[in-house]
C-alpha positions as CSV (number, residue, x, y, z in Angstrom):
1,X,-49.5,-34.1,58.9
2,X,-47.9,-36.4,56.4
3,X,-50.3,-39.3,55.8
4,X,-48.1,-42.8,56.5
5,X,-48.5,-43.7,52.9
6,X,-46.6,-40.5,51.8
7,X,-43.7,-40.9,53.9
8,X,-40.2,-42.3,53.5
9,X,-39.3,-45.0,56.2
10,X,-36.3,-46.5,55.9
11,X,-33.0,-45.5,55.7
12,X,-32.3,-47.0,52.2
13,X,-34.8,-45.2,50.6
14,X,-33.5,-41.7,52.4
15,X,-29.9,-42.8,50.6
16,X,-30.4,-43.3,47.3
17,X,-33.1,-40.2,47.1
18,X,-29.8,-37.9,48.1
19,X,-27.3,-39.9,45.5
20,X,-29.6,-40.2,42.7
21,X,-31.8,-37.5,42.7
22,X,-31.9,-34.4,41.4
23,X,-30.8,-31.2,44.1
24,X,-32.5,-28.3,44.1
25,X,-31.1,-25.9,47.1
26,X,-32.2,-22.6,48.6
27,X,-31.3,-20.3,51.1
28,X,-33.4,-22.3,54.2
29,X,-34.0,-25.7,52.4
30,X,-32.7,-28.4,50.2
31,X,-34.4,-30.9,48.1
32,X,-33.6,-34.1,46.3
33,X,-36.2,-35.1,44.1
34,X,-36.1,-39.4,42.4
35,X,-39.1,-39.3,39.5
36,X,-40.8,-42.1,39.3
37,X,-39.3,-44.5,36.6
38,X,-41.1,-47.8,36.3
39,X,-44.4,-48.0,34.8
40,X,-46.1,-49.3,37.8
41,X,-44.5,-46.6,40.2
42,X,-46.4,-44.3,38.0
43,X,-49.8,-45.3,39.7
44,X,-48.1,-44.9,43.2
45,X,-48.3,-41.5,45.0
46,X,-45.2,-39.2,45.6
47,X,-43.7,-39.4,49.1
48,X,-41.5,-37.6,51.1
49,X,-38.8,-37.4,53.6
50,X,-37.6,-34.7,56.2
51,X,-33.9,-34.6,57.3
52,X,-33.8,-31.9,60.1
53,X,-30.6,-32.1,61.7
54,X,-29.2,-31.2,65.0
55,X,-27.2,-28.0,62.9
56,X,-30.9,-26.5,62.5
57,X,-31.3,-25.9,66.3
58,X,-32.2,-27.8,69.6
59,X,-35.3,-30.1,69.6
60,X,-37.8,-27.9,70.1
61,X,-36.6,-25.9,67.2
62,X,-35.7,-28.9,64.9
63,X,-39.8,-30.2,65.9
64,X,-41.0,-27.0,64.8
65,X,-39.5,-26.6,61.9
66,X,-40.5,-30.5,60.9
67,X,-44.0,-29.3,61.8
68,X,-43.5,-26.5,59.2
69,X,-42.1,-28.4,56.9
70,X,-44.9,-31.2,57.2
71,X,-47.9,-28.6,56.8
72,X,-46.1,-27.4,53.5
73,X,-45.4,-30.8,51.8
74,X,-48.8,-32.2,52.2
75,X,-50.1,-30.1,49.6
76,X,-47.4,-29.8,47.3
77,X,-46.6,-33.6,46.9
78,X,-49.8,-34.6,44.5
79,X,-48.3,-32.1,42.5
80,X,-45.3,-34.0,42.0
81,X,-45.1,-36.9,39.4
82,X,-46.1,-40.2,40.0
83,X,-43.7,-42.5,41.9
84,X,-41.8,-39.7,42.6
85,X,-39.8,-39.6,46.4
86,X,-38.3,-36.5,47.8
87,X,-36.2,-35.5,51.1
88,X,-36.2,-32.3,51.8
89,X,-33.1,-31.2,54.6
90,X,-33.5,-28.5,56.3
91,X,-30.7,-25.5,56.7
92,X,-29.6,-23.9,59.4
93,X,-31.4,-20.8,58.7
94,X,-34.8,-22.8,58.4
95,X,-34.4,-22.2,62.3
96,X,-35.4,-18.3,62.2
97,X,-37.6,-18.9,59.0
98,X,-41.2,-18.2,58.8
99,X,-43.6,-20.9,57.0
100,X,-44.3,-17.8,54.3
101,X,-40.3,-17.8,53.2
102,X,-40.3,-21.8,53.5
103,X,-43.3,-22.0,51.3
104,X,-41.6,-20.2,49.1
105,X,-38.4,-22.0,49.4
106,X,-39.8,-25.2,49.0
107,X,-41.7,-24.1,46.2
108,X,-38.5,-22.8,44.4
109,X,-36.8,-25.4,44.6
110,X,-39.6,-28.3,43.9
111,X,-39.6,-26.6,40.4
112,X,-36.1,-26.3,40.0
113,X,-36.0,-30.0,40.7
114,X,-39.0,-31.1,38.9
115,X,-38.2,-29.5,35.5
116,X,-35.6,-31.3,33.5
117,X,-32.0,-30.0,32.6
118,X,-31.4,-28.6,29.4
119,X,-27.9,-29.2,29.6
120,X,-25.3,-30.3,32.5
121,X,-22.0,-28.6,31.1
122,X,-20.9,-25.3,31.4
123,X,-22.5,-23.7,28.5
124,X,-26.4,-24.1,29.5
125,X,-24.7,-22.1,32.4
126,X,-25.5,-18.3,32.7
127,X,-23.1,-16.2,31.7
128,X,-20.9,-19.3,29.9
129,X,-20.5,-17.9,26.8
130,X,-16.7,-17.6,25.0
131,X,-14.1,-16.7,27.1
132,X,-13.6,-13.1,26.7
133,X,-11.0,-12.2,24.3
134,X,-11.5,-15.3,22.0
135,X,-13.1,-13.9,18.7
């Protein structure tokens, strides 16, 4: 469980995680990921939102997989910068995942997010180099 300090509440905060943030998306999983950016935030803990919705499953399956979810971001948020809010939204096939391959999701994608991007444009892409038949 999710202590109440390390969770997102309101709505607003769930909105501006998803537009500003950076994405980060695997097969079972999504994450957007705000860092921290003023210097006082820096002394504040991470915290986290879930967004399971009903695509996932019924309710027993969308409570499981919150559970899940939960259990796995607990120890993985003091490893996230200061300040920092997340939401992670669940996929559809986070229904028939185990909490091994959401671990592992999760954990993808948190460093995918995390790390900073070299560059946004098509040639820190792989695979971006000269169109062939130029040169």
């Amino acid at each position: 469980m999710l202590a109440r300090a390390a969770r997102l509440h309101r709505s607003a905060d769930f909105t501006e995680v998803v537009r500003r943030g950076r994405r980060a998306s695997r097969a079972t999983l999504t994450v957007h990921l705000l860092p921290g950016g003023a210097e006082g935030e820096a002394a504040t803990p991470a915290r986290a939102g879930l967004v399971v919705s009903k695509a996932v499953g019924g309710s027993v399956v969308r409570s499981a997989v919150s559970r899940r979810l939960r259990h796995l971001l607990r120890d993985r948020l003091g490893t996230l910068p200061g300040g920092s809010r997340l939401v992670v939204r669940a996929a559809p096939a986070a229904a028939g995942a185990t909490s091994a391959v959401l671990g592992h999701d999760l954990d993808a994608a948190l460093s995918r997010a995390v790390r900073p991007e070299a560059g946004r444009g098509r040639a820190g892409r792989p695979g971006a180099g000269p169109p062939a038949g130029s040169g």
